[in-house]
N, C-alpha and C positions, 0 to 999 in steps of 0.2 A: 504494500500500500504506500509505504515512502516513494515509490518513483509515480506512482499517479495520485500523487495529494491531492494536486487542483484539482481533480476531478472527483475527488473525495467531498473537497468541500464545496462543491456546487454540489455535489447531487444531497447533502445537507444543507446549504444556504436556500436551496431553490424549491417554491411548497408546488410546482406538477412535479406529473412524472408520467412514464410512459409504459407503467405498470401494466395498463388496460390492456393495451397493442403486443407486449409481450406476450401477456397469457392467451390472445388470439391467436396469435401465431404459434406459439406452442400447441394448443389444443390443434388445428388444420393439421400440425407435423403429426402428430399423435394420430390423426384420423390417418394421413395419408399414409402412414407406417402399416394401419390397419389393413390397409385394402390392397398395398401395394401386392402387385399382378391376379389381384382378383377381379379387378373390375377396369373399365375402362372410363374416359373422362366424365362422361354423361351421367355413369353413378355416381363418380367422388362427386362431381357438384352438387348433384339432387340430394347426398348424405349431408354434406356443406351446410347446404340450406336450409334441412330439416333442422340443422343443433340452431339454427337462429328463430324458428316459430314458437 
């Protein structure tokens, strides 16, 4: 952590963060691990789309 201080204390100085968009992205990798070569593009999305109704 001594060689990226600054970065240390912005991500403490500063009240966002980009919390949300990580755990989006994690969850999609999570799905797409699932499915990978079971399914082709037209089910991962309609899977996609179902975690957001």
């Amino acid at each position: 952590m001594q060689t990226d201080i600054e970065a240390v204390k912005h991500a403490l100085s500063y009240s966002w963060s980009n919390g949300i968009v990580e755990g989006n992205v994690n969850r999609l990798k999570v799905i797409k691990r699932q499915m990978y070569g079971r399914a082709k593009l037209d089910l991962l999305s309609k899977k996609v789309l179902y975690q957001f109704q």
